[in-house]
N, C-alpha and C positions, 0 to 999 in steps of 0.2 A: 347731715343725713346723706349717706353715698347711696345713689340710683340702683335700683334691680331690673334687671331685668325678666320682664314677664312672661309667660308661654299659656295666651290668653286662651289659644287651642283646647289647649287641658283642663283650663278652669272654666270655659260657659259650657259644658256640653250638660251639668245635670239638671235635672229637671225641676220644676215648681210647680207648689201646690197653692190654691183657693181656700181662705178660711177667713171667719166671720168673727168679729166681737160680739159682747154681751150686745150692744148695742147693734148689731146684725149689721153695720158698717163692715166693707168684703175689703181685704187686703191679700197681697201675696205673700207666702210664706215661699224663702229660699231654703231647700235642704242642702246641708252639711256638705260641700264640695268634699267626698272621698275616693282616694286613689288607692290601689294595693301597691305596697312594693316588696320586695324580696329581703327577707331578714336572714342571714344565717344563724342558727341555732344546735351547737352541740355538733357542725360538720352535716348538719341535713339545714336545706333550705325550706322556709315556712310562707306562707303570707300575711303580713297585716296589714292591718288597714291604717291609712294617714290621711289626717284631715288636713288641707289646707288653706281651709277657711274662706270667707267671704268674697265674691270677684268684685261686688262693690267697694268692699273696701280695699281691696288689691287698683281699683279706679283711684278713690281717692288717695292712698297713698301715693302713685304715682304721679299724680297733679303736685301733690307736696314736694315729692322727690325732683320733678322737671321744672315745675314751673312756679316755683316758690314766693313770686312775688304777686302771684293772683291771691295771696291771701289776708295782703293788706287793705284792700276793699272789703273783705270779710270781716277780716280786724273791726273796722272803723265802724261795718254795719252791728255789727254784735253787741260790740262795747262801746259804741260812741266815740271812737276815737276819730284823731286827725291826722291819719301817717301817711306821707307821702310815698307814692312809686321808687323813689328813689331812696327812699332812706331804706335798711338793712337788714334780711331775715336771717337771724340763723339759729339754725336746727340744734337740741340737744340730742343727747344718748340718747335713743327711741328703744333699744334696749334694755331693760332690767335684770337683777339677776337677787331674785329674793330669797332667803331661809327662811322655809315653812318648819312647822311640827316635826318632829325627830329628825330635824337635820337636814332634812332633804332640801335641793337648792330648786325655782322653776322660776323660771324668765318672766317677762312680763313686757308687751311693750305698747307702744304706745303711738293712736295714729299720727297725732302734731303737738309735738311741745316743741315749743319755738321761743327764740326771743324776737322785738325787732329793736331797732334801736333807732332812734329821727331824735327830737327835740329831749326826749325822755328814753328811755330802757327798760322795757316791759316784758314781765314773761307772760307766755299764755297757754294753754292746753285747749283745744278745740279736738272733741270724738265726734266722727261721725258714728250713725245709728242706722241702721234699714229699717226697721220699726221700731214702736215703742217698746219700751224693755225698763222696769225700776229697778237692774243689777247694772244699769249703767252707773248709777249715783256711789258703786261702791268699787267699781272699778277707775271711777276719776279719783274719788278717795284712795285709793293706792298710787294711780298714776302721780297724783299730786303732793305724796308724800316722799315718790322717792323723785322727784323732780327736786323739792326741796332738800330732800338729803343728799344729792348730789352739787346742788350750789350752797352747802351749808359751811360757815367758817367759824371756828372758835377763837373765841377771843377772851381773855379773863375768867377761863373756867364757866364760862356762856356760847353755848350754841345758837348762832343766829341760822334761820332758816326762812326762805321765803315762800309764800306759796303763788302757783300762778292765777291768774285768771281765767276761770273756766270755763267752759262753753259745754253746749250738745248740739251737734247739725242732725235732725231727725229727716230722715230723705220722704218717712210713711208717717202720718200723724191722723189720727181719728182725734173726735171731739172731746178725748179724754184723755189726750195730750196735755201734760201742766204745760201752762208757759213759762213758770220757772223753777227750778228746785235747788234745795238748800242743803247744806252738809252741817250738821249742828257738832261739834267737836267740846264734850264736857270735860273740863280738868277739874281739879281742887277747887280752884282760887277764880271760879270763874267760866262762862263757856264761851266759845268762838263760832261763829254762825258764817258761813261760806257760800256766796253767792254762787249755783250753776246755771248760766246762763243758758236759754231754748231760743234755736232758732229753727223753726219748720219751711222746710220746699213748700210745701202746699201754700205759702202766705205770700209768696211772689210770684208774680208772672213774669213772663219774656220782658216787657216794658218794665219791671223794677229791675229785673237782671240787666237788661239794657242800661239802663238811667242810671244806677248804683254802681256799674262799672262789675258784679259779681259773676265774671267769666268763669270760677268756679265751679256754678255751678249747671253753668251750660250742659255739662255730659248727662247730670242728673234732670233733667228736665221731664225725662220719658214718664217719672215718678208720680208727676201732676196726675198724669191719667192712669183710672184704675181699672180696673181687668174688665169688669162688665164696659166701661167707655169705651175702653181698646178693642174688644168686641162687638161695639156697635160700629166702631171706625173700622173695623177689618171688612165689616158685610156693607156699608155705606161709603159709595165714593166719596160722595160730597162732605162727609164726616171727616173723611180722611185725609181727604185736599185740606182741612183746620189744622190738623197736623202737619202735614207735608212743608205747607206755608209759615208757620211758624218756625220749625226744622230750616227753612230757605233764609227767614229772615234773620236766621243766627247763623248763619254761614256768610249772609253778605253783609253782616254788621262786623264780625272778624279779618274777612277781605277789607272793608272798608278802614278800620284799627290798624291792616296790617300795611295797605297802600298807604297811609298818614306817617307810617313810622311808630307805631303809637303800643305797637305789638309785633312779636320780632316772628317770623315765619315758621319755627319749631314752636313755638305757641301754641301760633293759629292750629298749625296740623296733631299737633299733639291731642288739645280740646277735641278737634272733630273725629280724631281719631279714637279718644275715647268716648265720646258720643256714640258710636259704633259699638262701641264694648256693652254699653249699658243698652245699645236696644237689641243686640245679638241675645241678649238674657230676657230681658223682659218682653220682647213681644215676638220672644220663639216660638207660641202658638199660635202667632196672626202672622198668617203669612202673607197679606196684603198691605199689613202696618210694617214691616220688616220692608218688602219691596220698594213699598212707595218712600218711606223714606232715606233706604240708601239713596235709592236714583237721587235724591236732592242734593245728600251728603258726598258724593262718593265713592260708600261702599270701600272695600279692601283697597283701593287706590290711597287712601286716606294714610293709611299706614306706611305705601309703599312711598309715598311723599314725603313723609315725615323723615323717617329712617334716612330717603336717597339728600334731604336738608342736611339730616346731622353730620351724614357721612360725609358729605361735600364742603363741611364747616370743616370734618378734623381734616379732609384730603387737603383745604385750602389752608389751613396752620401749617401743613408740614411743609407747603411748597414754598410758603410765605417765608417758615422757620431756613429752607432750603437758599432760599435767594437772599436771605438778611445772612447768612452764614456765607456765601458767597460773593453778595456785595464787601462784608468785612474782611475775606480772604484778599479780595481785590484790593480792597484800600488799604491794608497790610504793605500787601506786596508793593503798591504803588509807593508805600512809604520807603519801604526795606530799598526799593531803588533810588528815590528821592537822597536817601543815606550816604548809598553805595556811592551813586553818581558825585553828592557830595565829597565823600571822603576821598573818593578817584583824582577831583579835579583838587584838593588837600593834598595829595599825594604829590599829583604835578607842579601843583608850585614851591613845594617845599625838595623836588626834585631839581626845580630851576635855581632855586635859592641857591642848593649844594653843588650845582654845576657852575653856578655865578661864584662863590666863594672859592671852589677848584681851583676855578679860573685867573681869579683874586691870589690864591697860595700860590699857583703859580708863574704869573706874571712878576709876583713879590720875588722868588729864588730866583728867577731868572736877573734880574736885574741888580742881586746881591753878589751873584757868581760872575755879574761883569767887573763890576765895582773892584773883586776879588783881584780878577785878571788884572788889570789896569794897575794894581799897586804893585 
C-alpha cells in the first residue's frame, strides 16, 4: 500500500452535528466532507459536487500507510495472536474494481487488508467505523470476497480461496454495539458462518493503550469523550486539566519509546501529529479543549517536525548515497592506479630484460666479427 498524501486543510474544515439514539445516548454525527470542483460539460463549465469522504478515516488510513507495524499489537489484541514487531506486514490491493448490474465497473476499497507473516502467514481485514452502522457487515462481505478472489489459485478444475480474518475498530459505541457479528454464507451442501470480530475505543483507557503497546490508537483517543463531557471540560478548568494530563502522558510515554529506541522518531511525530488531526474535528466547538490541549501536544509544530524527520532521512540517503558513490569512485581509481603503477613497473623490467638481451646480441656479433677477422 503506497502513502498519500493528504491536505488535511480541506478535509476538517465541515462542520458537525449532535444526535441521540433510541436510547437518548448523544453521539456526534460527522457530515459528508463535500467540495465542488469544475467539470467541463458540452465546452461550458458546471459545478459538482465531490465527496471525499471521511477525515477519520483519511487518520486511519495514514497510520496504515506510515506506520504499518503499529498494527501488530492490534493484530494480537483482536485475535489473540502472538506476532512479534519484527516479523512482516504487508499490504494487499486496497483497491477494487467490481462489475455491477448492466455492466457498469465501481471501485471498492478497503481500509487494512494486510497480511503478516512471523511463525505462521495470516491474512486479515480490520474496518475502521466512526459509529455504529449494520452496513458495515456487508461491506466486509464484499471486501472479503474480493480479497480472496484476488489470492485465489486453481488447481484441478478447483478454486481455492481464502478468506481473511476480520475485524471492526468502532472509534463511537453505545450500549447497543454487538460485541461480535457474523457473516452466515448459505451454499447447497451446507453453510459457512464467518467470525467479525468488535473491537470498541470506549473499552480501553490510556493505561490498556499504554500496557497493550496499541499506539494506534492514540490519535483516536479524543473519541472516549463525548460532546456533553467535552463541554463540561471546555467551561471547567479542572475538567480539562483530566484531559490535558492524559494528552501529556501520551506524549511522554512516546518520547520515552522514542529515547529507548523502541519507536523510530517519524513514528512518534506522525501519531501526535495525527492526534492533532482528530481534535482539530472533534473539539472545533470547544475552544478551551482545542487550546489546552495543543499547548501539550504542540499544536501545528507537530507536523512541522514530522515532515523536517522525513525530509532529513531522504536528504541524509542521498548524501550517504553521494559519498558511498564517491568512496567507490576513490577506491576505483586507487585500483586503476594500483594496475597502472603495476603494469609501468611490468613494463620496466621487461624493458631491461630487452636492453640486457640487446646487449647479449650484441656482445655475441661483436665477438663473432673478431673471430672472422683473425682467420
Amino acid at each position: 500500500m503506497e502513502g498519500t498524501s493528504i491536505d488535511y486543510k480541506m478535509i476538517c474544515t465541515d462542520g458537525a452535528g449532535v444526535t441521540k439514539d433510541e436510547n437518548g445516548l448523544e453521539g456526534t454525527v460527522e457530515k459528508e466532507i463535500v467540495t465542488e470542483v469544475l467539470v467541463e460539460e458540452n465546452g461550458a463549465g458546471r459545478k459538482q459536487s465531490k465527496r471525499i469522504g471521511d477525515p477519520y478515516d483519511d487518520v486511519y488510513r495514514t497510520l496504515l500507510n506510515d506506520c504499518p507495524q503499529l498494527l501488530i499489537p492490534l493484530v494480537n489484541e483482536i485475535f489473540h495472536e502472538h506476532f512479534t514487531k519484527d516479523n512482516k506486514v504487508i499490504f494487499s490491493k486496497d483497491i477494487y474494481t467490481m462489475k455491477e448490474q448492466e455492466g457498469k465497473l465501481s471501485k471498492r476499497m478497503t481500509d487494512s487488508s494486510f497480511e503478516i507473516i512471523g511463525n505462521v502467514r495470516k491474512k486479515y481485514l480490520i474496518e475502521e467505523q466512526t459509529r455504529p452502522d449494520t452496513s458495515i457487515l456487508i461491506r466486509i462481505f464484499e471486501y472479503s470476497i474480493l480479497v480472496a478472489r484476488s489470492t485465489g489459485v486453481l488447481e484441478d478444475n478447483m478454486l481455492k480461496v481464502g478468506l481473511p480474518n476480520c475485524a471492526v475498530l468502532f472509534l463511537r459505541s453505545t450500549k447497543n454495539t454487538p460485541d461480535e457479528m457474523k457473516i452466515k454464507i448459505e451454499a447447497p451442501l451446507g453453510e459457512l458462518m464467518v467470525d467479525v470480530l468488535v473491537m470498541k475505543l470506549l473499552d480501553y483507557t490510556l493505561e490498556d493503550m499504554i500496557s497493550k503497546d496499541l499506539l494506534i490508537l492514540f490519535p483516536f483517543y479524543l473519541f472516549r469523550y463525548s460532546n456533553s463531557r467535552l463541554a463540561e471540560c471546555d467551561q471547567d478548568e479542572e475538567q480539562l486539566e483530566t484531559i490535558k494530563a492524559d494528552y501529556r502522558r501520551m506524549q511522554e510515554h512516546l518520547t520515552r519509546l522514542a529515547d529507548k529506541g523502541e519507536l523510530s522518531e517519524f513514528y512518534r511525530h506522525t501519531i501526535l501529529y495525527l492526534c492533532n488531526v482528530v481534535l482539530e474535528n472533534l473539539a472545533r466547538n470547544y475552544e478551551n479543549v482545542m487550546k489546552g490541549v495543543q499547548e501539550v501536544m504542540g499544536g501545528k509544530v507537530i507536523e512541522t517536525e514530522a515532515k523536517k524527520i522525513l525530509n532529513d532521512g531522504i536528504r541524509k540517503g542521498k548524501i550517504e548515497g553521494k559519498l558511498e558513490g564517491k568512496c567507490e569512485e576513490r577506491v576505483n581509481t586507487e585500483r586503476e592506479r594500483h594496475r597502472a603503477d603495476a603494469a609501468e613497473q611490468k613494463v620496466s623490467m621487461l624493458q631491461k630484460e630487452l636492453d640486457a638481451l640487446k646487449q647479449q646480441l650484441s656482445d655475441l656479433m661483436q665477438a663473432q666479427e673478431l673471430k672472422l677477422v683473425e682467420m
